[in-house]
C-alpha positions in Angstrom: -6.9 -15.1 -36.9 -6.4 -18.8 -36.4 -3.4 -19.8 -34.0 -1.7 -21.3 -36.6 -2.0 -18.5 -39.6 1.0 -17.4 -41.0 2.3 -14.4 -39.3 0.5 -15.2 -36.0 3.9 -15.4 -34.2 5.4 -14.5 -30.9 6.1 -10.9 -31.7 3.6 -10.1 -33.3 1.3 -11.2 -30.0 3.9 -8.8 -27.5 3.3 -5.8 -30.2 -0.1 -6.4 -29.6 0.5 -6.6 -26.1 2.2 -3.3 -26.0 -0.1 -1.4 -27.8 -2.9 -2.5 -24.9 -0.4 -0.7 -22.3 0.2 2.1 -24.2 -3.1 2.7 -24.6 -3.9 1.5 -21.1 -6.7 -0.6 -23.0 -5.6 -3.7 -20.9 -8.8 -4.4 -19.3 -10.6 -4.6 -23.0 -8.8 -7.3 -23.0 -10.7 -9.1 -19.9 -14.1 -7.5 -21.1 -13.7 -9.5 -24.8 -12.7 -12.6 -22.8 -15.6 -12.4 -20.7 -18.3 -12.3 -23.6 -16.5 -14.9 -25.5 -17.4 -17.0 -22.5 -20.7 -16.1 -21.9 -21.4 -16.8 -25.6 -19.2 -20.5 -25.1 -21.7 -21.4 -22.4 -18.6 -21.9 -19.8 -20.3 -19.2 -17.4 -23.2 -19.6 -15.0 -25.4 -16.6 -13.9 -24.6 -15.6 -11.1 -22.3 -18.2 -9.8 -19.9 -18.4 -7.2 -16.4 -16.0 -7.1 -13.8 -15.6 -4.9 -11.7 -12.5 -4.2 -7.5 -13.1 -4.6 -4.8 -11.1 -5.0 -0.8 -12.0 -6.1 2.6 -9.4 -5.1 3.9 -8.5 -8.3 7.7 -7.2 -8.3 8.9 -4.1 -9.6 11.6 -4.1 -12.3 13.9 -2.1 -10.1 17.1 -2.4 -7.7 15.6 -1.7 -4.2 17.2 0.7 -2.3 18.3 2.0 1.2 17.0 5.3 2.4 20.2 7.0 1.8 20.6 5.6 -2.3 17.3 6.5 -2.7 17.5 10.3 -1.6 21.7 10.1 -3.2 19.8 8.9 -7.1 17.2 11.5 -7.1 18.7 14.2 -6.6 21.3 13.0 -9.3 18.9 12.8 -12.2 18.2 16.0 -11.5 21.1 17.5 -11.7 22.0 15.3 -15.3 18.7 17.0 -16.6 19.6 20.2 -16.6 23.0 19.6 -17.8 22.2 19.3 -21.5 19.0 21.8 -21.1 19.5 24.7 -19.3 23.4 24.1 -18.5 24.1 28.2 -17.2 21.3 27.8 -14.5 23.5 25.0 -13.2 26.8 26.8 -13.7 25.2 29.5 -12.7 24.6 28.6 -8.7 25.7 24.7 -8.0 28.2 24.2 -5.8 31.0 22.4 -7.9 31.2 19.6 -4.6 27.9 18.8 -6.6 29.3 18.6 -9.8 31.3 15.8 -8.8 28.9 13.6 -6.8 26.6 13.7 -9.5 28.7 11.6 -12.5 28.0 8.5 -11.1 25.3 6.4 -9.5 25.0 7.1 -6.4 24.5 3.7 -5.8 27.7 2.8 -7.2 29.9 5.2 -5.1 31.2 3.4 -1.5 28.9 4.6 1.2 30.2 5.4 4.7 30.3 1.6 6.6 29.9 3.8 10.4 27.0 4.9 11.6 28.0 8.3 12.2 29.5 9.0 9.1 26.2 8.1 7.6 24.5 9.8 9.9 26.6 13.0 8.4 26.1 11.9 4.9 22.3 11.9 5.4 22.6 15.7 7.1 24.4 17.1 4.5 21.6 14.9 1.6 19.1 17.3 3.6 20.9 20.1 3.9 21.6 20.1 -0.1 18.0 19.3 -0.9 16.7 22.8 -0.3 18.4 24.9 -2.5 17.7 22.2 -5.1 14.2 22.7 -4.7 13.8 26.3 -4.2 15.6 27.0 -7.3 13.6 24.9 -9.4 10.4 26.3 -7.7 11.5 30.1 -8.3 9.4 32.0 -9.8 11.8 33.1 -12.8 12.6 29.3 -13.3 10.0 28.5 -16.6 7.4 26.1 -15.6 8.1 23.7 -18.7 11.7 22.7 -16.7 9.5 21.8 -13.5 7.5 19.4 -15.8 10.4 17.3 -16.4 9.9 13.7 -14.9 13.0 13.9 -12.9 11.5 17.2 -11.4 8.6 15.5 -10.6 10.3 13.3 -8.4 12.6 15.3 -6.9 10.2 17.2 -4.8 9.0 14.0 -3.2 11.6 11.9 -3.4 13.3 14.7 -1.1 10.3 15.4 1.2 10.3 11.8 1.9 13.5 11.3 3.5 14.1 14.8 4.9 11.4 16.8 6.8 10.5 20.4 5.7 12.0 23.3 8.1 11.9 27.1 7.8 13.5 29.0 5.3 16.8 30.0 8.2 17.1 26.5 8.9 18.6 23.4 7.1 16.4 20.4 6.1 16.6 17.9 8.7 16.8 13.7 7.8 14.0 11.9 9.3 14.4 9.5 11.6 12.9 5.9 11.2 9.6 6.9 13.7 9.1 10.1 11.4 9.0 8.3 8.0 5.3 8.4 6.0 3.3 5.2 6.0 4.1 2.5 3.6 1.8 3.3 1.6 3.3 6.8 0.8 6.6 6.0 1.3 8.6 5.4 -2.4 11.1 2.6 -2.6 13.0 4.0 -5.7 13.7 6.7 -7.6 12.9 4.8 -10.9 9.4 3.9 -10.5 8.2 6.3 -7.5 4.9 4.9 -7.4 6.4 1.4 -6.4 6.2 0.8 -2.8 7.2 -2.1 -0.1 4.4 -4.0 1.0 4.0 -7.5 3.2 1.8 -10.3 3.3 2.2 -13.1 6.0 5.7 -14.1 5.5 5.8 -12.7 1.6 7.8 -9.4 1.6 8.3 -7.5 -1.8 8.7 -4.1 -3.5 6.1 -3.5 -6.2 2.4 -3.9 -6.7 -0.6 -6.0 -5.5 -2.9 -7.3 -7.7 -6.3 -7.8 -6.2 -8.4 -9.9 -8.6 -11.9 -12.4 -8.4 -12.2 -15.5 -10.0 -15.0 -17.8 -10.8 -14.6 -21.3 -8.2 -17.8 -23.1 -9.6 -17.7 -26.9 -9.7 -19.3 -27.0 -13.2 -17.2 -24.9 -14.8 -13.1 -23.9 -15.3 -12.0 -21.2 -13.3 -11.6 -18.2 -15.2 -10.7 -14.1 -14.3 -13.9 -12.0 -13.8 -11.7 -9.0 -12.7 -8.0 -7.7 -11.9 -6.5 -4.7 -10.4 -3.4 -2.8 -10.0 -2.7 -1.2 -6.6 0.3 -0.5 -4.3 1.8 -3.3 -2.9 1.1 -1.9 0.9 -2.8 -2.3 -0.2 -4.5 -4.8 1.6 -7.2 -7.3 0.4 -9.6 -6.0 1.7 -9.3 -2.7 0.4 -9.6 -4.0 -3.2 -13.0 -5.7 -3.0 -15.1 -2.3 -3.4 -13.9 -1.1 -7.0 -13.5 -5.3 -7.5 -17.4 -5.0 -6.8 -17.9 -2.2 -9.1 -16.0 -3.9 -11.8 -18.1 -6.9 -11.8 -21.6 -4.8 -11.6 -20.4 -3.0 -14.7 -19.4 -6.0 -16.6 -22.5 -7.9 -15.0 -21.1 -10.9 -13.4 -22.0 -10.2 -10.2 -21.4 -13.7 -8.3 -24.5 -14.8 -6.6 -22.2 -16.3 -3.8 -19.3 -14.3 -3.7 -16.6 -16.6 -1.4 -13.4 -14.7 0.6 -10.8 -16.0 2.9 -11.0 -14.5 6.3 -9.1 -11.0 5.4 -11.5 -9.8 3.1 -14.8 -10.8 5.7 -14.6 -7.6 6.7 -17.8 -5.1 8.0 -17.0 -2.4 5.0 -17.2 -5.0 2.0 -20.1 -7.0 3.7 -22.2 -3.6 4.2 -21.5 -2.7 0.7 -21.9 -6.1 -0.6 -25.6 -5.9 0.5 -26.5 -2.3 0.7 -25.5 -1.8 -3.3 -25.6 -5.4 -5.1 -27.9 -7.3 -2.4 -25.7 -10.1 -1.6 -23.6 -11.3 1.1 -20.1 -12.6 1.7 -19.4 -15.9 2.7 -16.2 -16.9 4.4 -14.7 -17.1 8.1 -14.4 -14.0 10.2 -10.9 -12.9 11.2 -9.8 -14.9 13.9 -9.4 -13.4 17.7 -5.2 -12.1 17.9 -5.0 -11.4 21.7 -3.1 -14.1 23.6 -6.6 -15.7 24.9 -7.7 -16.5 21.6 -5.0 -19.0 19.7 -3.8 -20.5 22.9 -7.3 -21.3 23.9 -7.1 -20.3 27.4 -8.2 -17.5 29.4 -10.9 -15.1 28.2 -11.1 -14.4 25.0 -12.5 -11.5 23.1 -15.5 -13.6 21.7 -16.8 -13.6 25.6 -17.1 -10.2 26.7 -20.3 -8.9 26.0 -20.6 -5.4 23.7 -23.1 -2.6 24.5 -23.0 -0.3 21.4 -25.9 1.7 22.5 -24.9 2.1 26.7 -20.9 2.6 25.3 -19.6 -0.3 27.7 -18.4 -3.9 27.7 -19.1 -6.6 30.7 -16.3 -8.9 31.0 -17.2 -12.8 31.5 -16.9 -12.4 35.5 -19.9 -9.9 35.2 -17.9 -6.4 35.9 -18.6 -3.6 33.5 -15.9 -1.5 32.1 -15.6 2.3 33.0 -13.8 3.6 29.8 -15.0 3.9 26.1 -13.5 6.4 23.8 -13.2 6.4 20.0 -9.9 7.6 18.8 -9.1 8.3 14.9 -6.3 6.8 13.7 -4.2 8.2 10.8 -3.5 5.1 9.0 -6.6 3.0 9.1 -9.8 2.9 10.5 -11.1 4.5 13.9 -10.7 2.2 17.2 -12.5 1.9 20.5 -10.2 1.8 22.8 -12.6 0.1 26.3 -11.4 -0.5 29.5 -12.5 -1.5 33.1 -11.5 0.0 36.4 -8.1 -1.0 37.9 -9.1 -1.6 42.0 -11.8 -4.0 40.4 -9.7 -5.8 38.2 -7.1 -6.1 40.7 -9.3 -7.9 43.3 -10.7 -10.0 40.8 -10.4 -13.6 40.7 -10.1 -15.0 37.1 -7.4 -11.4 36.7 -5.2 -13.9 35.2 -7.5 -15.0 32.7 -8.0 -11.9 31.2 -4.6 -10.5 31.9 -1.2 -10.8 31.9 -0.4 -7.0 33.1 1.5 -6.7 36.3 -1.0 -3.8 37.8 -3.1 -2.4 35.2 -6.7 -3.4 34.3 -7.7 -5.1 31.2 -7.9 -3.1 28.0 
């Protein structure tokens, strides 16, 4: 329909809108764009994309640890109120009862430490019976389904750590939460999480998308993505890379800022499509580096094969172990043997350690 046919209004276009989300048919959308394009002429084969990506806010109140455990256990509890209201009778503490008819946000929270500190005890120490009635056997199955059910479980797990049966749950301390990319900001949309980038903090989602940056023609959308705001950039490019195979608009010089110019995407880039990325490499972080003194990263010399590093004053380091790492990639952690370093002439070049060698 023409833009300006009767009945082509503004509601009509967020009823359309809707239905896409309902039907989680949003993408068609991109896919029809893109032909319409190719058929406009406004699209060159193969020409040049660049990976993005934009924070996108949740449409929720974020919350403190202690709100966050208080509001899902409360939902809960409302739940089973109207539909199964002698199982509650039947075993919660009336102290519950109580607690539960308003927000928990709304009630006054203790303004000391340690009365918090007791608050959050007694949140973990509540949590388990919770949960092991709702996971008992004679409890039906169709009640666990419930949404507020669903996020009880983690919700709770979360904040409080899981202890033997003959022992209370304990609240995690800040050293023992899960990563951010596990770790739920609210109760009302539990897949929402806190994420970062530079000095841009939000709770929410990232949206990791490419984009055409050809001189001869507009910029247009090649391909978005919705991930957890904790994702990084570089992290989106492989199903970004997919996307574009399947939709065949592979860029024939694909363009990234120095976060995605990563070794992953750049094998993948060439192993699977044949191309390469081009874009700066992420800049050296240790002290040497930005201040442009001293020895920098860039100058020691890397011996995959031999397992050792030569620093720029010729000595050869002593240590070279691989260690995992939960949260991201595996490291090399490489260094060089402390009497040596110490007597070492250009030590302060390469160090600023009172007694230990460089690392």
């Amino acid at each position: 329909m023409d833009w300006t046919a009767p009945g082509v209004e503004a509601s009509v276009l967020s009823e359309c809108r809707q239905r896409l989300r309902t039907g989680q048919a949003a993408l068609l959308l991109c896919a029809t764009m893109l032909t319409r394009v190719r058929e406009q002429g406004l699209r060159t084969a193969q020409g040049r994309q660049r990976p993005d990506s934009t924070p996108v806010l949740a449409a929720i109140q974020t919350r403190n640890r202690l709100e966050c455990s208080g509001e899902t256990r409360r939902p809960a509890l409302q739940v089973r109120a109207p539909v199964a209201p002698d199982w509650r009778q039947s075993w919660v503490p009336a102290v519950w009862f109580a607690r539960s008819r308003q927000r928990f946000a709304d009630s006054r929270l203790p303004p000391e430490k340690p009365a918090r500190d007791t608050l959050a005890t007694q949140i973990g120490m509540e949590g388990r019976p919770l949960l092991g009635a709702i996971s008992a056997p004679a409890t039906p199955a169709w009640r666990r389904d419930v949404p507020a059910m669903q996020t009880l479980r983690p919700g709770w797990l979360q904040q409080c750590s899981a202890s033997p049966d003959d022992q209370p749950g304990r609240w995690r301390h800040a050293d023992d939460l899960p990563p951010a990319p596990l770790l739920s900001s609210s109760p009302d949309a539990p897949e929402a999480r806190s994420g970062q980038k530079r000095a841009t903090a939000w709770t929410g989602y990232t949206v990791p998308r490419t984009a055409t940056c050809d001189d001869e023609t507009p910029p247009r959308l090649t391909a978005v993505l919705t991930t957890p705001a904790p994702t990084a950039d570089v992290a989106g490019l492989p199903p970004l890379q997919a996307t574009l195979a399947t939709r065949q608009v592979t860029p024939r010089e694909p363009c990234g800022e120095a976060g995605s110019v990563r070794a992953d995407p750049l094998l993948t880039r060439r192993s699977e499509h044949g191309l390469d990325r081009l874009g700066p490499g992420p800049g050296d972080q240790s002290w040497p580096g930005p201040a442009a003194t001293g020895c920098a990263a860039a100058q020691w010399v890397l011996d995959w094969d031999s397992r050792h590093a030569i620093c720029p004053p010729g000595q050869r380091s002593v240590v070279w172990t691989a260690r995992p790492d939960r949260h991201g990639p595996p490291t090399v952690r490489i260094a060089f043997r402390k009497p040596v370093c110490a007597a070492c002439a250009s030590r302060a070049d390469g160090t600023h350690a009172a007694t230990t060698p460089r690392a």
